[in-house]
C-alpha positions as CSV (number, residue, x, y, z in Angstrom):
1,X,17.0,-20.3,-32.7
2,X,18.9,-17.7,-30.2
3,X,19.0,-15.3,-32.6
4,X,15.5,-15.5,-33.2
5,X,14.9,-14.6,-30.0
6,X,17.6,-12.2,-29.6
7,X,15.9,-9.7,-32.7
8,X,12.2,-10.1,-31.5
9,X,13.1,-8.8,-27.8
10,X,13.7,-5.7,-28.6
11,X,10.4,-4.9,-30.7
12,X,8.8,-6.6,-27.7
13,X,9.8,-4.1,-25.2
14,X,9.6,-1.3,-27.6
15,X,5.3,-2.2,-27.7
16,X,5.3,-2.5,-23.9
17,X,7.0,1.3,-23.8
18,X,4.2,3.1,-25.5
19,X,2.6,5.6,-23.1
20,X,0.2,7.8,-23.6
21,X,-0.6,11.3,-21.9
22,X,-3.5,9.6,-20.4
23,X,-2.0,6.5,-19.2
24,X,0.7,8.5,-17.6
25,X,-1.6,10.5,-15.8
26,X,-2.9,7.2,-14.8
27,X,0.1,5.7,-13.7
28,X,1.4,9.1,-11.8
29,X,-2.2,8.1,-9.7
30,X,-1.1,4.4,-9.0
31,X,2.6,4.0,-8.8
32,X,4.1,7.2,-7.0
33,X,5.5,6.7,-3.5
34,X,3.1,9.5,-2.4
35,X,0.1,6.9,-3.1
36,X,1.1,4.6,-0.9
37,X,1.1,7.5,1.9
38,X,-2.3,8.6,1.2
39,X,-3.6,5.3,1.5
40,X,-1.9,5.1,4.6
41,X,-3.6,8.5,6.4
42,X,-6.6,7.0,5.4
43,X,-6.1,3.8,6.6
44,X,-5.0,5.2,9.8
45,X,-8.1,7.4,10.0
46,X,-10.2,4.6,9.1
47,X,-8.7,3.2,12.9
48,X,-9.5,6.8,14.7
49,X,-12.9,6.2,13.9
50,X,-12.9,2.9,15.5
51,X,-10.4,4.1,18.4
52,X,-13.5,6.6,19.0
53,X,-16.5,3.9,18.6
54,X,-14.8,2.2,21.6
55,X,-16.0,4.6,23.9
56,X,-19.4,2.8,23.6
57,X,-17.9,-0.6,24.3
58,X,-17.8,-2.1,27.9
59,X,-13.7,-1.5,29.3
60,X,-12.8,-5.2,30.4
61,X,-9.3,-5.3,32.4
62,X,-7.7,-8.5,34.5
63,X,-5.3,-7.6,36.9
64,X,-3.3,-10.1,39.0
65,X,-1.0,-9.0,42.4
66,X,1.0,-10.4,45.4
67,X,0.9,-8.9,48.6
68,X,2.8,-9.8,52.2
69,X,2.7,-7.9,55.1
70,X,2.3,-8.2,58.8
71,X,0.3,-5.3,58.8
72,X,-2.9,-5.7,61.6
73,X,-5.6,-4.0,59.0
74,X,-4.2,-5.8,56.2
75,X,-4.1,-9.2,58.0
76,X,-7.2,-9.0,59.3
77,X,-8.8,-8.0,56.0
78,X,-6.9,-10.6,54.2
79,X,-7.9,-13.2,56.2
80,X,-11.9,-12.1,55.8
81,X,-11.3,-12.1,51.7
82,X,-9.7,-15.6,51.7
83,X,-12.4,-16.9,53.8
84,X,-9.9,-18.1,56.1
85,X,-11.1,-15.8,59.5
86,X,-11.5,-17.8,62.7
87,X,-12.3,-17.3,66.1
88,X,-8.7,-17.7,67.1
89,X,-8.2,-14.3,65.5
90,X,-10.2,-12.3,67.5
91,X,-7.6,-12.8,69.9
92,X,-6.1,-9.1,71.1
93,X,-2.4,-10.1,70.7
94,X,-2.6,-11.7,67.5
95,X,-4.9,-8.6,66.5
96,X,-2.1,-6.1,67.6
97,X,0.7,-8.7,66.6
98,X,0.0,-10.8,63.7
99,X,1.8,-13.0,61.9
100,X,2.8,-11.9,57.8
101,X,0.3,-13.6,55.3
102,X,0.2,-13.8,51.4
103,X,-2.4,-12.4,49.2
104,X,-2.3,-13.4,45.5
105,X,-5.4,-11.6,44.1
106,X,-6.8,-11.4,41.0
107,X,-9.3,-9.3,39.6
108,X,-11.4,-9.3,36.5
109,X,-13.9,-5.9,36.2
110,X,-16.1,-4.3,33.4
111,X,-16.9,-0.6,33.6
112,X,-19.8,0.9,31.1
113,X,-20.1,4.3,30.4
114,X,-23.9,4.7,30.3
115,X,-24.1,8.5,30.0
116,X,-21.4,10.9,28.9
117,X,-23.2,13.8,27.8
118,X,-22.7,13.1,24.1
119,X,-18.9,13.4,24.0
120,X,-18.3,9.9,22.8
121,X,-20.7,10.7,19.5
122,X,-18.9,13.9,19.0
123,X,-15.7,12.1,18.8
124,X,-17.0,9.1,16.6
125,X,-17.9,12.8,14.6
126,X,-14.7,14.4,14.8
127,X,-12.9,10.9,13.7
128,X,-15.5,10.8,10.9
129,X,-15.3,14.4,9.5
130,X,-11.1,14.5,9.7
131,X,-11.5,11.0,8.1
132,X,-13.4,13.4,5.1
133,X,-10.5,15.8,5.3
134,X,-8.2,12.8,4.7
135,X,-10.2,11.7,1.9
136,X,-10.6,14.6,0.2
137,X,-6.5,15.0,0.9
138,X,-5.9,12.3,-1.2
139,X,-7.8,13.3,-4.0
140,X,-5.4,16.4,-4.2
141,X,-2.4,14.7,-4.0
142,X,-3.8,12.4,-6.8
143,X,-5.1,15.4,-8.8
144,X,-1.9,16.6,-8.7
145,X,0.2,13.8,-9.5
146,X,-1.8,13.8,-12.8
147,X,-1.3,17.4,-13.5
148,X,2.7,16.8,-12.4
149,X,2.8,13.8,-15.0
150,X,0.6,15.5,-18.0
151,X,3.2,18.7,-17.4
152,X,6.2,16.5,-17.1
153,X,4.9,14.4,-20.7
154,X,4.4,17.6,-22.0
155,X,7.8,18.9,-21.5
156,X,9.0,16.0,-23.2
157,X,7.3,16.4,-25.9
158,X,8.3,19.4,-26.2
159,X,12.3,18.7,-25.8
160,X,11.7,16.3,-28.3
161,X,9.9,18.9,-30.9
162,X,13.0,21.3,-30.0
163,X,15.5,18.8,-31.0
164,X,13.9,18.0,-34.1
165,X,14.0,21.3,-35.1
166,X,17.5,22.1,-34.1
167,X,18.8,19.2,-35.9
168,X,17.0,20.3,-39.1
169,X,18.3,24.0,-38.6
170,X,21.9,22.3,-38.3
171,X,21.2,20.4,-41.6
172,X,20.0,23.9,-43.1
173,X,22.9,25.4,-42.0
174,X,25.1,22.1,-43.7
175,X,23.2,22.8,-47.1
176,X,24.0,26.6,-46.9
177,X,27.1,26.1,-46.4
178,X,27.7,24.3,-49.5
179,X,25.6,26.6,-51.5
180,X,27.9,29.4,-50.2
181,X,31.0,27.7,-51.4
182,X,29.4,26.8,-54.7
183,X,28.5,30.5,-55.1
184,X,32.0,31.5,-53.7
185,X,33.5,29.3,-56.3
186,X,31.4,30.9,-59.3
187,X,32.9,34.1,-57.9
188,X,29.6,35.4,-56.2
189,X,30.4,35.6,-53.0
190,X,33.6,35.9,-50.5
191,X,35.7,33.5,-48.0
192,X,33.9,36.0,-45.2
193,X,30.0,34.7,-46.1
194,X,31.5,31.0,-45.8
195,X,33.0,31.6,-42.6
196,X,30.1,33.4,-41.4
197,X,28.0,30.9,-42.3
198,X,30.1,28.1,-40.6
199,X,30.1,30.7,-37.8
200,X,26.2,30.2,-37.7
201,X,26.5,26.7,-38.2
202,X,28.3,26.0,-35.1
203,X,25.8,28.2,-33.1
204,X,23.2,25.6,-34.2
205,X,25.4,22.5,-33.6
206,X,25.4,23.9,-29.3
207,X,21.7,24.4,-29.7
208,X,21.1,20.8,-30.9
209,X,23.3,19.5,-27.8
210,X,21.9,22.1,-25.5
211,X,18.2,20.6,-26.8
212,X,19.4,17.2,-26.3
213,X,20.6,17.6,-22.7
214,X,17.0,19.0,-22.6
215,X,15.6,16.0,-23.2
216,X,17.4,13.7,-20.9
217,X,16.8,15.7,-18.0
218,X,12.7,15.9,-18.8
219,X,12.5,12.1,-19.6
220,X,14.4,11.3,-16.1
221,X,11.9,14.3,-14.7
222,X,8.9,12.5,-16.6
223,X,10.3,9.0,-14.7
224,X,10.0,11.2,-11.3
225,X,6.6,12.4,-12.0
226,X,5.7,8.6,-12.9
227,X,7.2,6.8,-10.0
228,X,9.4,4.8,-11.7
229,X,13.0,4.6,-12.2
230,X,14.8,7.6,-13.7
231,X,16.4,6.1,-16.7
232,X,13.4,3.7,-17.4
233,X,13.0,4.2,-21.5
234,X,9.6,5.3,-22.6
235,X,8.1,5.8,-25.9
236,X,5.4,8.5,-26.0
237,X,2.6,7.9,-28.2
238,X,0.4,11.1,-27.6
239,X,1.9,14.3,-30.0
240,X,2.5,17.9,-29.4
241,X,-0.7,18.8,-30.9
242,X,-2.7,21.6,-30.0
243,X,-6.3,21.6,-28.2
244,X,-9.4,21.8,-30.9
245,X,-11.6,21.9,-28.3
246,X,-11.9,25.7,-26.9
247,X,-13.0,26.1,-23.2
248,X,-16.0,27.1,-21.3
249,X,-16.8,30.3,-19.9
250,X,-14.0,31.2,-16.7
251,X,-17.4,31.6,-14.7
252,X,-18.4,28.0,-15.5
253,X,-14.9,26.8,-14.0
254,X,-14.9,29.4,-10.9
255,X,-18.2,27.8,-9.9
256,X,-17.3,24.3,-10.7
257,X,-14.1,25.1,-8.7
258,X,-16.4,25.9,-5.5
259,X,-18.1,22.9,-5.1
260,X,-15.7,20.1,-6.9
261,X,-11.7,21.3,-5.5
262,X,-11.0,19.3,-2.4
263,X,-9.5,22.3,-1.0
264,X,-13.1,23.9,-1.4
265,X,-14.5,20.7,0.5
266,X,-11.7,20.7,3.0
267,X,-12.8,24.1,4.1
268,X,-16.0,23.3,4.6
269,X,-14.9,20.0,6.6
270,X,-12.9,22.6,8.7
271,X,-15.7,24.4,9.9
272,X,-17.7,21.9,10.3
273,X,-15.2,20.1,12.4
274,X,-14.8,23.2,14.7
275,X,-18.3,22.8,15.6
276,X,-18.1,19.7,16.7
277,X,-15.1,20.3,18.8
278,X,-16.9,23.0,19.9
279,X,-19.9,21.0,21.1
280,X,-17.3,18.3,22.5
281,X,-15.9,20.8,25.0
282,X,-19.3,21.8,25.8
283,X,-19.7,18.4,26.7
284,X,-18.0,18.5,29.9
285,X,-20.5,20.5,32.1
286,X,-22.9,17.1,31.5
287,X,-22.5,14.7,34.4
288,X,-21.5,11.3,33.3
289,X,-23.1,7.7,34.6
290,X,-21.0,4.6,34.5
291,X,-21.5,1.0,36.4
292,X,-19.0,-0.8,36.9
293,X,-18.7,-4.8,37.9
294,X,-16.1,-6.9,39.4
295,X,-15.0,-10.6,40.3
296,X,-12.2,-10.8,42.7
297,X,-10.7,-14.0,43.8
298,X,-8.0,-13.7,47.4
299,X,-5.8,-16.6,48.2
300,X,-3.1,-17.8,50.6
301,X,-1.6,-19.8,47.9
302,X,-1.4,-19.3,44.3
303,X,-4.1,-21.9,43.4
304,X,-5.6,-22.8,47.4
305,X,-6.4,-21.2,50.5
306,X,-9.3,-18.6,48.8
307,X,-12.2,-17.5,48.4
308,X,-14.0,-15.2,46.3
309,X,-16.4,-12.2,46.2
310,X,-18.6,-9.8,43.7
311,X,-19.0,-6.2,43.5
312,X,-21.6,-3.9,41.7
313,X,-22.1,0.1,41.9
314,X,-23.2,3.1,39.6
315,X,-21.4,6.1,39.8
316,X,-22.8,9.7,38.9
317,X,-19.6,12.0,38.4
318,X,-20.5,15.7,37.5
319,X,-18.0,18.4,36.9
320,X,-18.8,21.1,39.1
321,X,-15.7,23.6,39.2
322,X,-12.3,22.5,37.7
323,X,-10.5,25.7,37.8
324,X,-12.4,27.9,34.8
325,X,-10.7,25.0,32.5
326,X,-13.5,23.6,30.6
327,X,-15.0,27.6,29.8
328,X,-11.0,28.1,28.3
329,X,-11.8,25.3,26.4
330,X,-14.9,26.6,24.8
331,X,-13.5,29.9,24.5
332,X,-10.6,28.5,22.4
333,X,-13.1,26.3,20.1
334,X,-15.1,29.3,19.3
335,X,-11.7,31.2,18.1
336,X,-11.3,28.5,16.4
337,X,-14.7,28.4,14.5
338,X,-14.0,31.5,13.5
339,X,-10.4,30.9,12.3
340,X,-11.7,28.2,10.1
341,X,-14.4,30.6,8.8
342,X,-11.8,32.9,7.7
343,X,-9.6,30.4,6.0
344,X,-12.8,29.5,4.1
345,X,-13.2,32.5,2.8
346,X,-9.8,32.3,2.1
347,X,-9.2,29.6,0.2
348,X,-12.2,30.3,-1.9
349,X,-10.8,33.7,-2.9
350,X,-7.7,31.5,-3.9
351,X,-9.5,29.1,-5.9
352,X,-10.7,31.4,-8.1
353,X,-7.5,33.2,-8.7
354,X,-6.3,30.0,-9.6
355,X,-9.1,29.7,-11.9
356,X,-8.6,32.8,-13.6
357,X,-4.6,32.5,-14.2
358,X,-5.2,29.0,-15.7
359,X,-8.0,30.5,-18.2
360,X,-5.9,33.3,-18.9
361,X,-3.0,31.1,-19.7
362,X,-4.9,29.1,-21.8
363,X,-6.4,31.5,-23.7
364,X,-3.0,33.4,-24.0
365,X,-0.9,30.6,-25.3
366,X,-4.3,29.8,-28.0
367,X,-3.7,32.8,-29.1
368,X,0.2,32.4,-29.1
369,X,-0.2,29.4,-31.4
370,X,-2.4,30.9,-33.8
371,X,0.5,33.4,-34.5
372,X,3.3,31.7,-34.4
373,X,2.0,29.1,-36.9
374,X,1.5,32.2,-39.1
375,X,4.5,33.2,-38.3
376,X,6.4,30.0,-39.1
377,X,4.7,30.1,-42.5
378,X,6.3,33.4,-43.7
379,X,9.3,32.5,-41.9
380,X,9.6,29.6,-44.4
381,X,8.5,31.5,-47.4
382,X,11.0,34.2,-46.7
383,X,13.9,32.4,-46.2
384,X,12.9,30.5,-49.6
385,X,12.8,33.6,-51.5
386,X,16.0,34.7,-49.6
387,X,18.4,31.7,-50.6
388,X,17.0,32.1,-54.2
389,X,17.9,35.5,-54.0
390,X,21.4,34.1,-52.6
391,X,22.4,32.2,-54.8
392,X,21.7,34.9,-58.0
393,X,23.8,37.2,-56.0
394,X,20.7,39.6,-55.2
395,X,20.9,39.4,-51.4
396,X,23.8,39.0,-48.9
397,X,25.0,36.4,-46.5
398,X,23.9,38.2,-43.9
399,X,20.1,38.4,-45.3
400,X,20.1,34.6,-45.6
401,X,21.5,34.0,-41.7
402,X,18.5,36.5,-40.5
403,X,15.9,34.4,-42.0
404,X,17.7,31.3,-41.0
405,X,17.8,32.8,-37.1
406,X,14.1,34.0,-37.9
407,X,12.7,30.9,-38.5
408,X,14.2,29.1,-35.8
409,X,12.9,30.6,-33.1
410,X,9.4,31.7,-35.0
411,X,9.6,26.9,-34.6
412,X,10.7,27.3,-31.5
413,X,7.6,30.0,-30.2
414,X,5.1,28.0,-32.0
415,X,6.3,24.8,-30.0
416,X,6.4,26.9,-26.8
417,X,2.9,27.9,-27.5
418,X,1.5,24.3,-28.2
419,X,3.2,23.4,-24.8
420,X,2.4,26.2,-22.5
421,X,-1.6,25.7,-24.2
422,X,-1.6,21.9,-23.4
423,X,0.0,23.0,-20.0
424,X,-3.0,25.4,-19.2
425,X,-5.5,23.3,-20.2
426,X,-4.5,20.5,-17.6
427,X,-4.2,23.4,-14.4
428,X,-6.9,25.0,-15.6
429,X,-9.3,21.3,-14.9
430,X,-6.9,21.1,-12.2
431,X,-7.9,24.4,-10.7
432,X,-11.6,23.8,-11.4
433,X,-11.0,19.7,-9.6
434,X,-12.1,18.1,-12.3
435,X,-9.0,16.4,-13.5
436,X,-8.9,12.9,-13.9
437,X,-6.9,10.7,-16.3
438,X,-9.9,10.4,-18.6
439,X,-10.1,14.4,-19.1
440,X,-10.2,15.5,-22.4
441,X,-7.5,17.5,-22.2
442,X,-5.5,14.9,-21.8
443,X,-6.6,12.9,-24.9
């Protein structure tokens, strides 16, 4: 039974591996540290909102103090707020002279802001709008972690596709090998065209290893991009296939970039948070109301020899002159407007650089691919006609290792192509904010 369960295992695991370009995308958006961040900023700006909705809540406070003194104003005070006061102590040399007395006092007041010019609904605003910024913050991050993972499952595939086809050029270079000796041994050919091809041989025995080092460092970077442990196997299922479909007009993506990128939307958060602020500092030539209410209890003793009283009162409190302090204030809010203006302008200028490098890229490496795969096709046919050639004695050694080299990299180009297409594709919906994990270009 134990070995049963021994052989299953492993095709057990080897199912749960498969990944997909769209499930890593997905995955890069639910497991990476920086998720857990973002939905920490917004968490905590979630609580700003409520720190500034406070400001319309009543301020309750309890307070409890000890006092002793012999002091004449604080005696005959204290003895008035216990209730304790007596004829006795209208005497003049207990007046001037009296004895020490405790005073444990405890306090419970409200104070309610009634009228504060508007600043506490332009900092519920200011919470609200940076709340937006953090928001659309996170939807950046999470864009990009998509486009990190897509690139980083790309450039796997694409070690992979490498190392495929340096293996096959070292078993090309194996089979030419012994056709050289054959020919050498029908007296075609020279010991120098075996050594040279032995020469090229080993030239594509260090491009298979350098290909495979290749590998493990974009698996281990594919790992990073996921969240997950560096050496945690995967089995891709998506292939290094290029896009069918073609892309849009760049205008289309420049204008979807203007409205949809969260940097786009942050920069208009920006300004519109300068206004507020703006209108907040303005907010401090209003005069503010407030009432306030208190119960106060004065005792001799902890828990006896007390009494207790009320107290009630508005108070009107307008800023008048405080040193040309608030009109700095509004003088830096207005720079600031216009600083965030500027970055607006900015950022959209950036945008749709962004946009046009991406759809130049992609339409770049499209047209890459289309010539590489020609070019792979002759590459194969001449190198066919070559070795025929070869092995009639009608071409030499060195003819044979140019096509060899030729059609090596001509595989290599038209991998590099597929990539850097795939790669486009994914910045350029990344550069327009439109990519998700169900993008097509991901499919």
């Amino acid at each position: 039974m134990m070995w049963r369960i021994v052989l299953i295992l492993p095709a057990l695991c080897l199912g749960e591996d498969g990944l997909s370009l769209k499930e890593a995308a997905r995955l890069a958006q639910t497991q990476h540290p920086s998720v857990k961040a973002e939905n920490a900023r917004m968490a905590a700006a979630g609580m700003r909102i409520e720190a500034a909705r406070g400001g319309y809540l009543p301020k309750v406070n309890y307070s409890e103090s000890y006092q002793r003194s012999n002091n004449p104003v604080f005696v005959f005070s204290g003895l008035l707020m216990q209730r304790r006061f007596t004829e006795a102590d209208f005497n003049l040399p207990t007046l001037n002279n009296p004895d020490s007395i405790n005073n444990f006092q405890s306090v419970l007041s409200v104070d309610q802001t009634v009228f504060d010019g508007g600043q506490t609904r332009r900092q519920v605003e200011s919470a609200q709008i940076r709340k937006k910024l953090t928001a659309e913050e996170q939807r950046l991050v999470e864009m990009n972690l998509a486009a990190g993972a897509a690139r980083a499952y790309l450039g796997v595939l694409l070690a992979e596709e490498s190392l495929k086809v340096a293996t096959e050029a070292v078993a090309s270079a194996e089979a030419d090998l012994h056709r050289a000796e054959s020919v050498r041994a029908a007296g075609m050919s020279t010991d120098a065209d075996v050594l040279s091809i032995k020469v090229h041989m080993a030239a594509m025995k260090e491009q298979q290893i350098r290909r495979r080092s290749e590998l493990d460092v974009a698996r281990a970077a594919l790992n990073e991009a996921l969240g997950a442990p560096l050496d945690t196997p995967r089995q891709l299922t998506t292939a290094l296939a290029p896009l069918k479909t073609a892309p849009t007009g760049r205008e289309s993506y420049e204008k979807q970039a203007a409205g949809e990128r969260p940097d786009a939307k942050q920069a208009d958060l920006a300004v519109e948070l300068s206004h507020t602020q703006s209108t907040l500092a303005r907010a401090a030539y209003l005069p503010q109301v407030s009432i306030r209410g208190a119960l106060e209890a004065d005792r001799g003793k902890f828990a006896t020899q007390g009494g207790g009283n009320w107290f009630a009162g508005v108070t009107l409190r307008w800023n008048l002159f405080n040193g040309f302090t608030d009109r700095s204030r509004i003088r830096e809010t207005e720079q600031a407007i216009a600083i965030s203006q500027s970055q607006k302008q900015q950022v959209s200028a950036a945008l749709q650089l962004q946009v046009r490098k991406a759809y130049a890229d992609l339409t770049s490496a499209s047209e890459r691919i289309q010539v590489a795969e020609a070019t792979v096709a002759q590459a194969d046919e001449s190198l066919r006609i070559v070795r025929n050639r070869y092995e009639s004695g009608l071409s030499t050694v060195t003819d044979l290792l140019r096509n060899q080299v030729a059609k090596l990299e001509a595989s290599f180009r038209r991998l590099a192509a597929i990539h850097d297409q795939r790669v486009a594709a994914a910045m350029l919906e990344l550069a327009a904010g439109s990519l998700t994990p169900g993008s097509e270009v991901l499919q």
